[in-house]
N, C-alpha and C positions, 0 to 999 in steps of 0.2 A: 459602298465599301466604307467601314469605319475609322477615320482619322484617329491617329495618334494625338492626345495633346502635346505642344507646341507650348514651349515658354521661353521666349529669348533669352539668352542670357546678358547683364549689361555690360557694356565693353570693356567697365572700369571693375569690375567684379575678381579682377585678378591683376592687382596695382602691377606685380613685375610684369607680365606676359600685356599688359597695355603700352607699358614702358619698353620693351623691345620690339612691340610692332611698331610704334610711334617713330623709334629711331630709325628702324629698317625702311620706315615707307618713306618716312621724312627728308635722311640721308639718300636713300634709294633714289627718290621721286626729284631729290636736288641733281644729284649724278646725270640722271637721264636728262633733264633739262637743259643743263650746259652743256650736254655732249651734242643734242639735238641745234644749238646756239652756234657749236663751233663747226660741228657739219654744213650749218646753215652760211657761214663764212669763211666755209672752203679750207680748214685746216687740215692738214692730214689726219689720216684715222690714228701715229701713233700716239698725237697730241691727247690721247682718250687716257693714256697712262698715269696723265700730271692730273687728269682731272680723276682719276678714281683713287690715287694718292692724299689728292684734297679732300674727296669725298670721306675716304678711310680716316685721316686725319680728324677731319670734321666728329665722326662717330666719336670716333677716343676720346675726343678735348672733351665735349659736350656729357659723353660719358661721365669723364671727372667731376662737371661741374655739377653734374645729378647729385652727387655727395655732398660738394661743400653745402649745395642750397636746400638741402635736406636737412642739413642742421644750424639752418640760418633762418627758415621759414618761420619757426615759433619762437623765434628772438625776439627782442625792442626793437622796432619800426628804423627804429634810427641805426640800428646794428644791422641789422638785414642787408636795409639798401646800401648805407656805404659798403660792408662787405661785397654786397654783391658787384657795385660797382666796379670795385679793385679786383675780383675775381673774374670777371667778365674782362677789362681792360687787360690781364695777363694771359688769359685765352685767346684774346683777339691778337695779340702780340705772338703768342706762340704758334698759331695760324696761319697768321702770316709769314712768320719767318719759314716753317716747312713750305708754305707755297711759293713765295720768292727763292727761296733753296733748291724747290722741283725747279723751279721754268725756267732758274739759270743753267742748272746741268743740262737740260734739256735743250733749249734754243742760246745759252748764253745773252747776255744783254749790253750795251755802251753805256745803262745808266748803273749807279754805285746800287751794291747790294741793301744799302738804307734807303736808297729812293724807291727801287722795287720792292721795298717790303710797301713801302709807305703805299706804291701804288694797288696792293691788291687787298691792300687792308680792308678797304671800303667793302669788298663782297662778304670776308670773313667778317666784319662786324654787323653786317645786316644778317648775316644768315646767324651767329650766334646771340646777335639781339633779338630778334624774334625767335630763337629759340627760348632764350632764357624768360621771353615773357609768357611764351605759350606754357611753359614747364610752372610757372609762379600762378599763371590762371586758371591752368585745369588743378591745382594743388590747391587753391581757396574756394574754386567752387564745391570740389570731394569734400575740406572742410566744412562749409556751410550746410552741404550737405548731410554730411553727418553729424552735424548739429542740430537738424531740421528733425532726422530721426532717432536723434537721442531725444528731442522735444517730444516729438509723438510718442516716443516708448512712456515717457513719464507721465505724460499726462494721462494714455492708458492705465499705468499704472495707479494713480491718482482716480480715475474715473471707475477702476473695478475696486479699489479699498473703500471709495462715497457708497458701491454699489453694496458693498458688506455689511460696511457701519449702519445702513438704511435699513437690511433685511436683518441685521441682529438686532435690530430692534421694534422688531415686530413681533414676537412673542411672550414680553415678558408676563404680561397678566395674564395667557392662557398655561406657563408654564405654573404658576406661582399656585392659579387656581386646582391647577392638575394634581400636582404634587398635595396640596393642600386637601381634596376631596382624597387620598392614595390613601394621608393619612389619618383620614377619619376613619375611611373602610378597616385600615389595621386596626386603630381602636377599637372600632367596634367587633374585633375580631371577623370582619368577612371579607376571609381572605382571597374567596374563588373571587368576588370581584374587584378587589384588589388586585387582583394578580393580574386579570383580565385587560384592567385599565393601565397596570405597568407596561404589558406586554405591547399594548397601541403604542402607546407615548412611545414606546422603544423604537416602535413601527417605525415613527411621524419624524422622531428625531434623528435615525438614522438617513431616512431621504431628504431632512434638510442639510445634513452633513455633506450630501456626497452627490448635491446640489452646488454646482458654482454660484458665483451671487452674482453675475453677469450673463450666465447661460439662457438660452431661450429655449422653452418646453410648449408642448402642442396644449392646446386646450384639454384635452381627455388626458392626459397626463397630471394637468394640475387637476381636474375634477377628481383624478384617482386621492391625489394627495390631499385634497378638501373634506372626500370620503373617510380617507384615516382619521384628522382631526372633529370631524363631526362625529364618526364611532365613540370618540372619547369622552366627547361631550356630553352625548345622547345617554352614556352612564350616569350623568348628574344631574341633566334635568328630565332625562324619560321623555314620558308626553311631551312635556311641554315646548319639546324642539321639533318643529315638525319642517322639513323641507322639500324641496320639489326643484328639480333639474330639467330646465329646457334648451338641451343642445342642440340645435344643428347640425346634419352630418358635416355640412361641406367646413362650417365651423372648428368641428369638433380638434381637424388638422391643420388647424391656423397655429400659429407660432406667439406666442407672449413671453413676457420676459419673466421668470420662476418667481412662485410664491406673489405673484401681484391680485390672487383673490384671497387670498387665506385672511389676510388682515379688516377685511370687507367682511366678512363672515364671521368674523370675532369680534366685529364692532356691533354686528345686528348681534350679537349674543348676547354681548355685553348689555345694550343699549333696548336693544329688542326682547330677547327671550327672557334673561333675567330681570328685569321690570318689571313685569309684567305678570299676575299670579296663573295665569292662565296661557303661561307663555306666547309664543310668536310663532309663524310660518315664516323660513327664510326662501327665500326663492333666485335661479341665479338661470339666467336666461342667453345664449350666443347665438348670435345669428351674422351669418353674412348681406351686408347691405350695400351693394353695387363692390368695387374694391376696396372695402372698410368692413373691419371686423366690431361690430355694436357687443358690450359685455356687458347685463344689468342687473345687480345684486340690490332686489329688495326686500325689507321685511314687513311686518304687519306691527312692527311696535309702537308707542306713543309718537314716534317722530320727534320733530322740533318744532317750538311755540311760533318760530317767524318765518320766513321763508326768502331760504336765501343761497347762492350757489358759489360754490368753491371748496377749497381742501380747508378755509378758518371756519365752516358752520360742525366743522367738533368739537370746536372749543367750548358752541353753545352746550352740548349736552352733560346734564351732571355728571359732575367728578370725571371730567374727562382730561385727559395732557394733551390732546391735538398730535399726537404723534404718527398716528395709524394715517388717517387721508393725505398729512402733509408728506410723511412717507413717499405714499404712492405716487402725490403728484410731482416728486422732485425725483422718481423711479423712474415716470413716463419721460416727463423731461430729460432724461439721463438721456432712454432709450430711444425716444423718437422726437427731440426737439420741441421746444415750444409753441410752434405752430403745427404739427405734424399730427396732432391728437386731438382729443375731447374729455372732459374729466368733468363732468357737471354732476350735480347733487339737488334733488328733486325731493320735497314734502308734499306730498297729497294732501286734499283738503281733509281725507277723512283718515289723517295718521297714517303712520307706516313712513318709512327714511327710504330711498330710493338712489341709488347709484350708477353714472351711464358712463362707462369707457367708450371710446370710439378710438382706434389705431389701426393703420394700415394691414390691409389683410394679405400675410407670408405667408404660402404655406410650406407646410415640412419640408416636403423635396428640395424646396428652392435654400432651403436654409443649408450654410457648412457644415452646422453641427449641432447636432439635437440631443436632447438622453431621451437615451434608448427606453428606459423604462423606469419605473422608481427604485426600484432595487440595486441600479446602475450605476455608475459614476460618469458623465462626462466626459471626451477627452479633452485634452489643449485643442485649445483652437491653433487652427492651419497657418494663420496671419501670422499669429504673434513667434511663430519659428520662421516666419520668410525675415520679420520682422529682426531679429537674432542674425539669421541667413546674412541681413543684408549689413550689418555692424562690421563693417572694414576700417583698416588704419585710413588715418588722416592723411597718407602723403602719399603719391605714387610717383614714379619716378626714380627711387634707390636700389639699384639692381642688387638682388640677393648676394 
């Protein structure tokens, strides 16, 4: 039979209704105790009267003092505690005096009505002392912890804007060049492939719109979107781009983080196909290798003169700004930590530039939230509305 999911809710998730179980079990749990103390030393059972009078009392004072310490908590340290001090010492005085006031109408007493205050003082200040401390420590820890996840929300925040600025800046030399061949074809009046080439780019740039810069898309998703941008290309250099795709099925629905080959494939275009008069083969390979996803985009172009591995051997290649590998590797890093991956960069002896991702192999199912297709938009992610969810005031303890 199929289980319901199950998600507890946190105790403190509803600061009033924490605040009146607290009192009720508190006060409650105090009641039952002393009545159990005085049964245990043979008092009559109406002696239960003076203690649930106390108890009753007790709820009220302590009620009060939910108030004053509610706008005493985010004072100067030095305001806080003398207040609270002076606040606590006129509740314990007012405690007392209703419990010295029950137990004399009730049994009368031979000591003065200040001596029995003085003697019952001692229970009313332990029990409103450890009230008052419990109430000041679950209110700094809700605190800290709502500081703990205003930290997390911002640095999310922070880590999907690095993840934007990184992937807006992976296109600019294949927009420049696009636009730039669009406006040749119009001079030269041909406009069917003109039109053709507007119509992709429309394609390419709609799906990196509606693309989040944090989302994670299956392999065959990005191969889709790889497909767009080589269509485009394949209008400028013809022949001379010729590519070849080797995916693995079990690959194909592995999870990476969007647009982390497109920049790889712009770089063999760049470096590879246009060099070259006789262009380049680019070539881009996945395969599953035990629980690691291997991704290898190589081309057949001149390579590089030295050989050497990391995201600065783009700096070597002419007229290059390094921004495309260091990109990626500050992407992977985003996404799976520093040691969580592989990013090497391999020259052949006989030419051609070589590129090996290696990252933990997700696949779709397992992931919260995937796009659905290029055409699609992404939803929010699940997290960051628990996230939202879980953004409560800083105090509990101030009854409505």
């Amino acid at each position: 039979m199929a289980m319901l999911p199950f998600q507890p809710t946190p105790f403190f998730a509803d600061k009033n209704r924490a605040f009146w179980r607290l009192q009720t079990f508190g006060w409650g749990g105090s009641l039952v105790f002393r009545a159990a103390t005085s049964i245990a030393n043979e008092r009559p059972f109406d002696f239960l009267v003076v203690l649930v009078i106390a108890a009753v009392a007790g709820f009220s004072i302590s009620t009060v003092l939910s108030v004053v310490y509610s706008n005493l908590i985010n004072r100067r340290p030095i305001v806080t505690w003398s207040a609270t001090v002076v606040a606590l010492a006129i509740a314990v005085a007012v405690s007392a005096f209703i419990d010295a006031w029950t137990i004399d109408v009730y049994q009368g007493s031979e000591a003065s009505f200040a001596q029995l205050m003085l003697g019952v003082s001692y229970l009313d200040m332990t029990l409103l002392g450890a009230w008052s401390a419990l109430y000041y420590a679950i209110n700094f820890f809700l605190q800290v912890e709502q500081q703990a996840d205003r930290l997390e929300r911002l640095e999310a925040q922070a880590t999907s804007a690095q993840l934007a600025m990184l992937r807006y800046q992976l296109n600019p030399h294949f927009l420049f060049n696009t636009l730039n061949s669009i406006s040749t074809l119009v001079l030269l009046k041909q406009s069917e492939p003109a039109n053709a080439m507007l119509t992709r780019l429309s394609s390419f740039l709609r799906h990196t719109l509606v693309t989040q810069p944090g989302a994670r898309v299956t392999v065959a998703q990005e191969v889709e979107t790889l497909k767009l941008y080589l269509d485009i290309e394949r209008m400028r250099f013809e022949e001379r781009l010729r590519t070849d795709f080797r995916i693995d099925p079990r690959a194909a629905d592995a999870c990476i983080p969007s647009f982390l080959l497109q920049p790889l494939v712009e770089n063999a275009i760049k470096y590879g196909v246009s060099a070259q008069e006789e262009g380049a083969r680019i070539s881009l390979a996945a395969q599953i290798i035990g629980s690691r996803l291997r991704l290898t985009v190589s081309d057949t172009g001149p390579g590089l003169q030295g050989k050497q591995r990391g995201a600065e051997t783009l700096a070597n290649r002419p007229s290059s700004t390094g921004v495309g590998l260091a990109n990626i590797a500050e992407r992977l890093n985003q996404a799976y930590g520093e040691e969580d991956h592989r990013f090497d960069i391999e020259t052949p002896p006989d030419g051609g530039f070589t590129v090996i991702i290696e990252v933990p192999h997700e696949p779709a199912e397992n992931e919260a939230e995937s796009v659905s297709s290029p055409a699609k938009p992404t939803r929010p992610s699940s997290v960051d509305a628990d996230r939202t969810d879980r953004n409560r005031a800083s105090q509990i303890g101030t009854p409505a």
